[in-house]
C-alpha positions as CSV (number, residue, x, y, z in Angstrom):
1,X,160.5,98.8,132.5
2,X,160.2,96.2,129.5
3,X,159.1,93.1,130.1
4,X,161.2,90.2,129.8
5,X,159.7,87.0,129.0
6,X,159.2,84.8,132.2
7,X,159.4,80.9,131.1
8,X,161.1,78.8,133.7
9,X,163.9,78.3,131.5
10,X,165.0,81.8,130.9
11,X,164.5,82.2,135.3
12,X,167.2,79.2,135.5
13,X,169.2,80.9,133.0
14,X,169.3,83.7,134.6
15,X,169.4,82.6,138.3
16,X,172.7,80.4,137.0
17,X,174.3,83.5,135.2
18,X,174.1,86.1,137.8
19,X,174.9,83.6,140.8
20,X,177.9,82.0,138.2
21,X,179.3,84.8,137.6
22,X,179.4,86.0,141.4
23,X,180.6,82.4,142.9
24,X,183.6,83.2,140.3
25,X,183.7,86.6,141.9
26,X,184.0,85.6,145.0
27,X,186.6,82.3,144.6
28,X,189.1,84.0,143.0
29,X,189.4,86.7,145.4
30,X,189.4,84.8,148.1
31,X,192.7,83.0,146.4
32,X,194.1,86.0,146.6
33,X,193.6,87.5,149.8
34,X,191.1,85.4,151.5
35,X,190.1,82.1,153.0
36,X,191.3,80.1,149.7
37,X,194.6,81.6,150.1
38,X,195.1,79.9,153.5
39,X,195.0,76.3,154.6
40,X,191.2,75.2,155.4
41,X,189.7,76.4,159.0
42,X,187.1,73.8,160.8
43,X,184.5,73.0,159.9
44,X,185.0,73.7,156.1
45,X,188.3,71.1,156.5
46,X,185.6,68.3,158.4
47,X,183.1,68.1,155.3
48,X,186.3,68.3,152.7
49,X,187.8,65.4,154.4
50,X,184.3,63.9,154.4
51,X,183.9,64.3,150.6
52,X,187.6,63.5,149.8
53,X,186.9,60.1,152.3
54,X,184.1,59.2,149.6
55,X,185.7,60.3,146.9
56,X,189.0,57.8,147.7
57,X,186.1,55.2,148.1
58,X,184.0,55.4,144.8
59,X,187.5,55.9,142.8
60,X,188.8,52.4,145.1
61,X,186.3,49.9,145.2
62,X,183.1,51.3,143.6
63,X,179.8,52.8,144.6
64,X,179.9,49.6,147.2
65,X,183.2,51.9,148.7
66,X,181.2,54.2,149.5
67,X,178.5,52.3,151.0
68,X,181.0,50.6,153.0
69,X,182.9,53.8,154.2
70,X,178.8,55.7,155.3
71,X,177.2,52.8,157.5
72,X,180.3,52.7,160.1
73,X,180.8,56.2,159.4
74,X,178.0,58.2,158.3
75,X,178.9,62.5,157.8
76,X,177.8,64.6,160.1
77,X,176.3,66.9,157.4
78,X,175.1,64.6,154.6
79,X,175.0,68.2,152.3
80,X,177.5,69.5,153.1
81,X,179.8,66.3,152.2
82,X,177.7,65.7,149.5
83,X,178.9,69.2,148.3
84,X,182.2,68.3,148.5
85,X,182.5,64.9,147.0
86,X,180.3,66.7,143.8
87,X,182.8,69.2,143.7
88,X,185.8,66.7,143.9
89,X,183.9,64.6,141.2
90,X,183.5,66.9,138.6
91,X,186.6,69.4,139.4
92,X,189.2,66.6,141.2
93,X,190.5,67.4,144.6
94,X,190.7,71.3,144.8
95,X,190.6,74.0,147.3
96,X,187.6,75.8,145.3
97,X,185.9,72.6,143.9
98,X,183.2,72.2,147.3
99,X,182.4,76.6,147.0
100,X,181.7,76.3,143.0
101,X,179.0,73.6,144.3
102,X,177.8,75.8,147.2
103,X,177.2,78.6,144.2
104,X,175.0,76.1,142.3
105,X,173.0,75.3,145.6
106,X,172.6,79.2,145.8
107,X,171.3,79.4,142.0
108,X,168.2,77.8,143.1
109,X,167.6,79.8,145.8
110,X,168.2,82.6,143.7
111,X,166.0,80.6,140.8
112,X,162.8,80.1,143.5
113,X,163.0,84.1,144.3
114,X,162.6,84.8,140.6
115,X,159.6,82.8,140.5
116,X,158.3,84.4,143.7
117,X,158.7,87.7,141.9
118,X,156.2,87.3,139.0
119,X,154.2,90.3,140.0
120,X,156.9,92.7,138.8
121,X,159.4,93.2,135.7
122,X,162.0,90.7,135.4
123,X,164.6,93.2,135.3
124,X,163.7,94.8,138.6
125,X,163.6,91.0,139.9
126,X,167.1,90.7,138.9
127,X,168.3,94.5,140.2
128,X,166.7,92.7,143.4
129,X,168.7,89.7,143.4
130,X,172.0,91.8,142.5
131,X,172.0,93.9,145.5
132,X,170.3,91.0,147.9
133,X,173.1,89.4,146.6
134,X,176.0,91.4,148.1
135,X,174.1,90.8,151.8
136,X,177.0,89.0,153.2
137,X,174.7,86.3,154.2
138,X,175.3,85.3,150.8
139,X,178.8,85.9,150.3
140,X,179.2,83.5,152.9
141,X,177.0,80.5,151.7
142,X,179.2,80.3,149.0
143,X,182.7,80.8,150.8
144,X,182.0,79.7,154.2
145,X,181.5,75.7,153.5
146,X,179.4,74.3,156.2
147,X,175.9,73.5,156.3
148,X,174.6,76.1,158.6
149,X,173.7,79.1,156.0
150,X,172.2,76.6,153.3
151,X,170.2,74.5,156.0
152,X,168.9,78.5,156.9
153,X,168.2,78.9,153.6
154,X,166.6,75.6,152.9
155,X,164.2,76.1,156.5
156,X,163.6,80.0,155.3
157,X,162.2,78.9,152.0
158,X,160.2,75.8,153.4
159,X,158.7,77.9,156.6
160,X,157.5,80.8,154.2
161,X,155.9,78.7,151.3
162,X,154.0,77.1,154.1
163,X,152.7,79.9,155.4
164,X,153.0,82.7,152.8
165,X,151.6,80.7,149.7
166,X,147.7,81.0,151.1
167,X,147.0,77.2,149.3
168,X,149.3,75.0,151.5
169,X,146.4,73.6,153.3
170,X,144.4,73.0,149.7
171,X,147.5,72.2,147.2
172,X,149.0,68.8,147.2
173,X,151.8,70.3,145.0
174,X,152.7,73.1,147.7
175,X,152.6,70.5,150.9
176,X,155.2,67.8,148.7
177,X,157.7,70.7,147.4
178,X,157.6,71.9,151.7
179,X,157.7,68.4,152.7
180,X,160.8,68.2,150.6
181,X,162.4,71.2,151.8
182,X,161.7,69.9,155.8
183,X,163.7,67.0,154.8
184,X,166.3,68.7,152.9
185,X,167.2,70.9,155.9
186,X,166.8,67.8,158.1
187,X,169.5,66.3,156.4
188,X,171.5,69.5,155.9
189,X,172.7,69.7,159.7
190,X,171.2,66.4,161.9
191,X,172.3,67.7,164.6
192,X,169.7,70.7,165.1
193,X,166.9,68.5,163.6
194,X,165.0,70.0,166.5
195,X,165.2,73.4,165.5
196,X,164.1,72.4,162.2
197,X,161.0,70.7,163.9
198,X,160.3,74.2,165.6
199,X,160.6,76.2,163.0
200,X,158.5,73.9,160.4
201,X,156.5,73.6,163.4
202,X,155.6,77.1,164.2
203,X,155.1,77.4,159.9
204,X,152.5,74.8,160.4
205,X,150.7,76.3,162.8
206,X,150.0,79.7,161.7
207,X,149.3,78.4,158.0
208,X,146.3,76.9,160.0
209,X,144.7,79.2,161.6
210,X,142.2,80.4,159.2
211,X,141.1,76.8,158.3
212,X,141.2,76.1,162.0
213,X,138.7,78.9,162.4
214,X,136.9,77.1,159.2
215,X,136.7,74.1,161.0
216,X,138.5,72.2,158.0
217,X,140.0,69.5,160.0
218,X,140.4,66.7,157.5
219,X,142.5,69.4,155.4
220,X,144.3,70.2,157.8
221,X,145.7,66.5,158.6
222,X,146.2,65.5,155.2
223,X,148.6,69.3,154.7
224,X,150.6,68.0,158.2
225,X,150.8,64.6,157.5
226,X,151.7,65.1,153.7
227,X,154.2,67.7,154.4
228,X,155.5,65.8,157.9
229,X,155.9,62.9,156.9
230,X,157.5,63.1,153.4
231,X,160.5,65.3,155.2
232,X,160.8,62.6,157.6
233,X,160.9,60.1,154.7
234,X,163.4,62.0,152.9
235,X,165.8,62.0,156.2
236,X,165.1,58.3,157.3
237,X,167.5,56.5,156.1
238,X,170.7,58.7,157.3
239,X,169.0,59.5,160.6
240,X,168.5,55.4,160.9
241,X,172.1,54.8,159.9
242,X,173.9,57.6,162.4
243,X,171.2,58.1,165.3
244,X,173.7,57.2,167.9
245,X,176.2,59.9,166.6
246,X,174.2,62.5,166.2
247,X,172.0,62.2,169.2
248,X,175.6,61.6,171.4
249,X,177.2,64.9,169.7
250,X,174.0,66.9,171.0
251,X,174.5,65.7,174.0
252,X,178.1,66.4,174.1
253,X,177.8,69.9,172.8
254,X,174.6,71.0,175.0
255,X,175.3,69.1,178.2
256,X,178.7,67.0,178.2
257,X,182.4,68.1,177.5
258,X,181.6,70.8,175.0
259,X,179.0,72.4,176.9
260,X,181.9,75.2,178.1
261,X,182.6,76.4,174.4
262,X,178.6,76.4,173.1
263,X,176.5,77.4,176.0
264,X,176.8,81.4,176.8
265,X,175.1,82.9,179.8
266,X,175.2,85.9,179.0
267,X,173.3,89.4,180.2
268,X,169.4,90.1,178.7
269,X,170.3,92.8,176.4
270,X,173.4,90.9,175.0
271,X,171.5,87.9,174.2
272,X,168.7,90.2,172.1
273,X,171.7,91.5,169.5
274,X,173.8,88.2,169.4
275,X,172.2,87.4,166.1
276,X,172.2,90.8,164.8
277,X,175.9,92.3,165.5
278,X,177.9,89.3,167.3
279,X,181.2,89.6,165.9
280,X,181.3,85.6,165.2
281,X,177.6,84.8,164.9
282,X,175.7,88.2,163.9
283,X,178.0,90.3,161.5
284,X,179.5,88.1,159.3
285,X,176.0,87.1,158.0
286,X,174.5,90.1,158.4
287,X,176.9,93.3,158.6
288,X,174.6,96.6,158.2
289,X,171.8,94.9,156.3
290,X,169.6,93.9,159.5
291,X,168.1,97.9,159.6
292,X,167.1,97.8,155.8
293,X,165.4,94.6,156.3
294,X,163.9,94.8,159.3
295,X,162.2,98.6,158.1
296,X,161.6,97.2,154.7
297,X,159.1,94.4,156.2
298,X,157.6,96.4,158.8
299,X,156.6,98.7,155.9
300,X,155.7,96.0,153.8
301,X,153.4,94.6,156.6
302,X,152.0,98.2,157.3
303,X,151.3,98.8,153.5
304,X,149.3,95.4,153.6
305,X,147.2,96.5,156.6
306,X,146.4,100.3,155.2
307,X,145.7,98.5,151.8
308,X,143.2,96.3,153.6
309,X,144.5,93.5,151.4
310,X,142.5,89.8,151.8
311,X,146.0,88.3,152.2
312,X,146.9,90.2,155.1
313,X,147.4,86.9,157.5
314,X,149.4,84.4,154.9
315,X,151.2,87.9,153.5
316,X,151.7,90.5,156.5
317,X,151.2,89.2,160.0
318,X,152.3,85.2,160.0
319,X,155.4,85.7,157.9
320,X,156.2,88.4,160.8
321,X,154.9,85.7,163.8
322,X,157.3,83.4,161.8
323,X,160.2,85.7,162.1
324,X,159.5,86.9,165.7
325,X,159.2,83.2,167.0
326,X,162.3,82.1,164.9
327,X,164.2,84.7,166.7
328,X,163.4,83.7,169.7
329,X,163.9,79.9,169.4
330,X,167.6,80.6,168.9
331,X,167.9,83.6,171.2
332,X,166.1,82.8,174.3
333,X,168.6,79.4,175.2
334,X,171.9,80.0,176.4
335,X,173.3,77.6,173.7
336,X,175.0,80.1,170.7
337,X,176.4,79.3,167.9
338,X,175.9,78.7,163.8
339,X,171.9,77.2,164.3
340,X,171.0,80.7,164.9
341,X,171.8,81.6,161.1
342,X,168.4,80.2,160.7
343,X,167.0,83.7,161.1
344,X,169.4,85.8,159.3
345,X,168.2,83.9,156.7
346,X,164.4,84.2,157.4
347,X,164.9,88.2,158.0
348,X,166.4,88.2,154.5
349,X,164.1,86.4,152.8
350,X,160.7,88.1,154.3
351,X,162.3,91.1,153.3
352,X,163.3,90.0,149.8
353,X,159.4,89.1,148.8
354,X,158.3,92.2,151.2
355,X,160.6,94.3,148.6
356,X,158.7,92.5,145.9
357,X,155.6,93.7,147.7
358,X,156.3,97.4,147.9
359,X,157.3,97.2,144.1
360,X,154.4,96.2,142.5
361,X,152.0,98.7,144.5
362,X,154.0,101.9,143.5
363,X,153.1,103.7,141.0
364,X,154.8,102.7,137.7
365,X,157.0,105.9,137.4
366,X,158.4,105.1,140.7
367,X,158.5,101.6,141.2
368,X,162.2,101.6,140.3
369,X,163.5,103.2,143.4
370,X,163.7,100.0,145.7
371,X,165.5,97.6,143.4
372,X,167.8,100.6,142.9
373,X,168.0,101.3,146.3
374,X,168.4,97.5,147.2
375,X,171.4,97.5,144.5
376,X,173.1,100.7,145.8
377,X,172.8,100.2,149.8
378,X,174.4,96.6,148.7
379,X,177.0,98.1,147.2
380,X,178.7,100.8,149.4
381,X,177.8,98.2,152.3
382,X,179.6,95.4,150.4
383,X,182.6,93.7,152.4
384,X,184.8,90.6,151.8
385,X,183.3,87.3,153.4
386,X,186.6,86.8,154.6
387,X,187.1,90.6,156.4
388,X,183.7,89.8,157.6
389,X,184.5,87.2,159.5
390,X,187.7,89.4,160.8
391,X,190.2,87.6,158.1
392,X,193.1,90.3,157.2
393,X,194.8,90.1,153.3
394,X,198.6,89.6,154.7
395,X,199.9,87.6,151.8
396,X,203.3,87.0,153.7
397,X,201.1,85.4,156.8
398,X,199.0,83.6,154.3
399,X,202.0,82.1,152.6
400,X,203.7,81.3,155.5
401,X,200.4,78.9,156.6
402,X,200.9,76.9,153.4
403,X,204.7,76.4,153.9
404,X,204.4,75.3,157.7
405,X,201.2,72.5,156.6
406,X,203.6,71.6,153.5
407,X,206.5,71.1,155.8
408,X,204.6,68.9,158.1
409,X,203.3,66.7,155.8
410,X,206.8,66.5,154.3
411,X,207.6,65.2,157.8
412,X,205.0,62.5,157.8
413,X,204.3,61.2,153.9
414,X,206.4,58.5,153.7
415,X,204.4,56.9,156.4
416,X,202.1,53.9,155.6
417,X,198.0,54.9,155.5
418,X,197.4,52.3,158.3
419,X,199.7,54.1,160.7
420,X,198.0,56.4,163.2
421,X,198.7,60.0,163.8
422,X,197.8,61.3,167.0
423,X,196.5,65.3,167.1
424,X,197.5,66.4,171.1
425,X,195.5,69.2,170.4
426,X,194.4,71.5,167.4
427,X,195.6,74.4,165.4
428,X,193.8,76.7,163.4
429,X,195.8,76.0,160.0
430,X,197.7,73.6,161.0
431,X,195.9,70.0,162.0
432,X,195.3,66.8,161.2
433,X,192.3,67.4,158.8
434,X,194.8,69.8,156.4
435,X,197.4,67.0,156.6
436,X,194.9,64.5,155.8
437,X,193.3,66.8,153.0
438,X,196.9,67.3,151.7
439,X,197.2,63.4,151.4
440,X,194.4,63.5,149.0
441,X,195.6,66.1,147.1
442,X,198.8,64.6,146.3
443,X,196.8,61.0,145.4
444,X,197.7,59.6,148.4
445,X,195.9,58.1,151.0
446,X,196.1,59.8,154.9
447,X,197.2,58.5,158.2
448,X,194.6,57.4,160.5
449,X,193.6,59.9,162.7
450,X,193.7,59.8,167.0
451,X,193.1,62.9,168.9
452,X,193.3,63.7,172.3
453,X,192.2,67.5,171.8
454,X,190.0,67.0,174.8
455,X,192.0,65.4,177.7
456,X,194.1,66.6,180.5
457,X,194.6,63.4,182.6
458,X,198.0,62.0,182.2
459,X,197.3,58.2,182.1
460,X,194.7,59.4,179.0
461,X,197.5,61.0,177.3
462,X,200.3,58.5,178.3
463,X,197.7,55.7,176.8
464,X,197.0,57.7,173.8
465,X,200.9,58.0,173.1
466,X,201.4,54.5,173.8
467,X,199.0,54.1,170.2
468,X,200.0,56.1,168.0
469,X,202.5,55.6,165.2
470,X,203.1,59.5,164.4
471,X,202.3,62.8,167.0
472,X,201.4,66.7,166.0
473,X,202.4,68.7,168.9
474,X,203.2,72.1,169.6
475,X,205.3,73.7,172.4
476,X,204.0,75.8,174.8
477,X,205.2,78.9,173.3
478,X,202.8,78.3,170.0
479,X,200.0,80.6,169.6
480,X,198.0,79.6,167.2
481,X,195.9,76.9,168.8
482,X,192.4,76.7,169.7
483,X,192.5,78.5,173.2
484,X,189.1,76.9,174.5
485,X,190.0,73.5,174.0
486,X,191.6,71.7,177.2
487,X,194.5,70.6,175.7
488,X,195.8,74.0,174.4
489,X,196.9,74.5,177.9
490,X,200.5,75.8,177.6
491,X,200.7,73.5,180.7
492,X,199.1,70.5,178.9
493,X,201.0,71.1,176.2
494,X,204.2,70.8,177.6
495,X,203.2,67.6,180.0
496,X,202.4,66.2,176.4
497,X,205.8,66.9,175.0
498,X,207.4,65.5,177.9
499,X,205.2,62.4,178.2
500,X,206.3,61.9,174.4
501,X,209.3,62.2,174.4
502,X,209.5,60.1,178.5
503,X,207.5,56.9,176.6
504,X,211.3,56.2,174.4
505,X,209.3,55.0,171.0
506,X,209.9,58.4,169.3
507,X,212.8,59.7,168.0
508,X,213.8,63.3,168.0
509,X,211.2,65.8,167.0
510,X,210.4,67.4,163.3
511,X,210.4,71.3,164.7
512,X,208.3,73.3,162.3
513,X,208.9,77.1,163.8
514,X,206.4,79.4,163.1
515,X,208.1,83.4,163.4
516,X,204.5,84.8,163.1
517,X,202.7,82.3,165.6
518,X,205.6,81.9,168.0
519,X,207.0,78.7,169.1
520,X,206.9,75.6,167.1
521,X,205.2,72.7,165.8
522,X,206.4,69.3,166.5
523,X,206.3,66.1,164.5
524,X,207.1,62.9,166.2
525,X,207.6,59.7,164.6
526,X,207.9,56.2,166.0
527,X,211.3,54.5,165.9
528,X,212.3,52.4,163.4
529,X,210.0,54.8,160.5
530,X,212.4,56.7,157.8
531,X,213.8,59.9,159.2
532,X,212.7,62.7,157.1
């Protein structure tokens, strides 16, 4: 194949053109038949509010706003809000401003693989990227707005140049761009920082071994130290600012009141393919594409090996250690859920430069046939992000969402922002973080939010009532609510409703029916407030 020519600038124009082009792809169907079409889910909704929070801020009283609105408050994913309020920024407050930023983030992921790729043509690199592309891993970094895919991506890339660069014990350069990428993952999700420590960890550790059998020992601190502490550095000052949050949500997630939803006992051989074909955790970032991956590196390692190739370690046997230990970091605990993305991403990725491998060391007249085959398996594998993550294209169902959200905040706009609106528990579309989003939309600002998504006790919902200036409920009939919450009890639902409506300071209910959910949603307001 000819060769193209390979200055950084033409690899940025090329990373933004393909990953541009897809991004657009990818947001317009979805506002057709996908995720875009429907009110946001959590935790996309979370970081939107986040960024529309700052947004209000900067627009109202200046970059001190948004100082003022981070110290009491600080996000729980820094990038991820960060996303958002860039998108909201440059685009204004829109559905698909946040997912055009997450395609930017994935240019440069896309840019560094093109510079990883120098040892073959530049148009197999980019048949490569093309079919890596259509991994739904991918898909869904750029339409599934949380943090977890790009803090994979961002610990993938960081771990490997560690350990597959060969020079990150020797090159200043190669320990400050990993140290940056520790801390951009550190900051990407707090709340596994110590995953990120493990993974970085094990990274360190097996980039050493052949200076620790050198003896090189003053190398060896300055790598760790350099590298260590500059991540840390980067993530100080948010980590300073919101250490009590984060370290309380951990413990409520792992241990305390959350512990039920996140922590799965579940059988041996369940546990080993959670990650690989879990239908919330293991498709939808994955689909068919863990066999190609998993057989391309193996044959990738095995090539090095019957080459006898110097830079079998860094190239062949710690990239697979890293995967192998990766996998088991977020297999072995019973705690599931999003962190384990972390090696989806890694699986990818050492397959991605093991595809590189296998290219360059065919013969010419044949070197073709895995970009090709990369491009074509991608293709007749390709799925929706949205069908992945079991989202059907019912255009009546996805209009009726939008109308019931538009209806309630019909029901509650003309109430002043320093009112408080009181969530009893949550709904998938329709919940305080869409009305609140909604607010911002229409240039106005939202109530404040209350939520009692967690309780069951009567005197903590009585007390809770007794606060609150506006109430989302729904009657026991509803479907649509989060079933593993404690307050989506049809029972506590209805003990709710009739502790509302017992207290006297609301007046008759906004009903909201829903024919496709069932039941109804309720809006309460307080006396004395203009009737709708």
């Amino acid at each position: 194949m000819m060769r193209i020519g390979r200055s950084s600038i033409i690899l940025w124009i090329v990373a933004l053109a393909i990953v541009g082009i897809y991004t657009a792809v990818l947001i317009q169907n979805s506002l057709y038949q996908g995720s875009l079409a429907l009110p946001m889910t959590f935790d996309d909704s979370s970081y939107y509010l986040d960024g529309a929070r700052f947004i209000a801020a900067l627009y109202d009283r200046g970059v001190s706003g948004i100082r003022s609105e981070y110290l009491p408050a600080p996000p729980h994913s820094p990038l991820s809000t960060g996303m958002a309020f860039v998108g909201f920024l440059v685009f204004g407050i829109t559905k698909w401003s946040g997912y055009a930023v997450g395609g930017l983030v994935l240019a440069c992921f896309v840019r560094l693989f093109l510079g990883a790729s120098s040892s073959i043509p530049l148009g197999y690199a980019i048949l490569l990227v093309i079919g890596l592309l259509t991994a739904p891993y991918f898909g869904q970094t750029v339409m599934w707005f949380r943090p977890d895919m790009i803090v994979g991506l961002l610990m993938a890339a960081g771990s490997l140049l560690i350990v597959v660069s060969g020079d990150w014990v020797v090159r200043r350069r190669t320990q400050l761009l990993s140290g940056v990428f520790f801390g951009l993952a550190l900051l990407a999700k707090p709340t596994v920082f110590h995953l990120t420590f493990a993974v970085f960890g094990v990274a360190f550790l097996l980039a050493s071994v052949p200076h620790v059998v050198r003896k090189e020992w003053r190398l060896l601190c300055e790598a760790w130290l350099v590298t260590g502490l500059l991540g840390v550095l980067v993530a100080l000052p948010h980590y300073y600012i919101a250490a009590t949050s984060i370290l309380t949500y951990i413990w409520d997630v792992v241990f305390g009141a959350q512990a039920e939803i996140w922590t799965r006992p579940v059988p041996f051989w369940q546990s080993a393919k959670f990650y690989f074909v879990d239908p919330n955790y293991g498709w939808p970032v994955l689909g068919y594409w863990y066999i190609p991956t998993l057989f391309v590196g193996l044959v990738a390692v095995v090539a090095r090996w019957l080459r006898s190739e110097p830079l079998l370690w860094s190239r062949g046997a710690a990239p697979a250690l890293l995967l192998l230990a990766t996998y088991l970091l977020v297999t072995i605990p019973s705690f599931k859920g999003p962190h384990g993305f972390v090696f989806a991403a890694l699986l990818i990725s050492t397959a991605a430069l093991g595809s590189v491998y296998l290219t360059a060391v065919l013969p010419k007249p044949v070197a073709w046939v895995i970009p090709v085959a990369a491009l074509l398996f991608g293709i007749t594998t390709f799925v929706w992000p949205f069908q992945l993550r079991g989202g059907q294209p019912d255009h009546k169902f996805m209009a009726s969402r939008t109308e019931i959200l538009d209806q309630a905040f019909s029901a509650i706009q003309a109430l002043d922002s320093s009112k408080v609106m009181l969530e009893t528990t949550s709904s998938v579309y329709l919940n305080y973080n869409n009305i609140a989003l909604k607010a911002y939309e229409e240039g106005q600002k939202p109530l404040r939010p209350a939520s009692i998504a967690m309780a069951t006790e009567e005197n903590e919902i009585r007390d809770a009532i007794s606060r609150s200036d506006a109430i989302l409920a729904f009657t026991p009939e509803y479907t649509m609510v989060f079933d593993h919450l404690p307050s989506a009890s049809p029972d506590v639902r209805a003990l709710t409703i009739r502790l509302i409506e017992e207290s006297g300071r609301f007046g008759p209910p906004t009903a909201i029916e829903d024919k496709a959910a069932g039941g109804a949603a309720l809006i309460y307001k307080v006396r004395g407030e203009p009737p709708l």
